[in-house]
N, C-alpha and C positions, 0 to 999 in steps of 0.2 A: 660435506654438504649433503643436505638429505631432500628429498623432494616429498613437497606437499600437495595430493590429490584435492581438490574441492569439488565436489556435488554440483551437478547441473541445479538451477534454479528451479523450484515447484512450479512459479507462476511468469506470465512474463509483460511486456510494456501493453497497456491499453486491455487487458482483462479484468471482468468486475470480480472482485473478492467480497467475502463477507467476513465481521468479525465483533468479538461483543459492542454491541454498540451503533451497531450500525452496517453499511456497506458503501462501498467506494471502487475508484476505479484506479488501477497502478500506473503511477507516471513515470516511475524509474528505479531500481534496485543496485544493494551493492554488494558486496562482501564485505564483513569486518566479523574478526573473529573467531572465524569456522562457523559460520551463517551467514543469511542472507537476510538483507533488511530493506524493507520495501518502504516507498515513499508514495502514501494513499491518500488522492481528492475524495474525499468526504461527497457523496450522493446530496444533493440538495433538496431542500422540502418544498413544501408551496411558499411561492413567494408573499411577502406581506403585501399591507397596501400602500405601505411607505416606500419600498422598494429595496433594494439590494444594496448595500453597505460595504464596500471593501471588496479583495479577496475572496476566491473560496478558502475552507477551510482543509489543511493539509497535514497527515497524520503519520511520523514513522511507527511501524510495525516490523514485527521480526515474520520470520516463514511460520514459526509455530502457532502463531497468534490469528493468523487467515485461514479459511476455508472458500471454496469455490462456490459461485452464484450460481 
């Protein structure tokens, strides 16, 4: 049996990240892989004047793919 070390997470629940595209805020991460994959609410724009439609919008990312706000 061998044992597997995994790396503390970069970022963590409720920090705003940035990343091409856009910016968001992390609702939850996991491991899969030997990574870490975070699950990002999309930053919302001005609202229209019809109003809000659905859902926000929610994006997985890996660690490489964020940088800090």
């Amino acid at each position: 049996m061998t044992a597997t070390f995994m790396r503390r997470p970069k970022f963590r629940n409720a920090q705003w990240v940035s990343f091409v595209g856009g910016k968001g805020i992390i609702r939850n991460y996991t491991s899969e892989s030997g990574t870490w994959t975070y699950l990002i609410e999309m930053a919302l724009g001005l609202e229209p004047d019809f109003g809000r439609v659905g859902a926000e919008t929610m994006i997985l990312l890996t660690e490489a793919d964020l940088r800090t706000t």
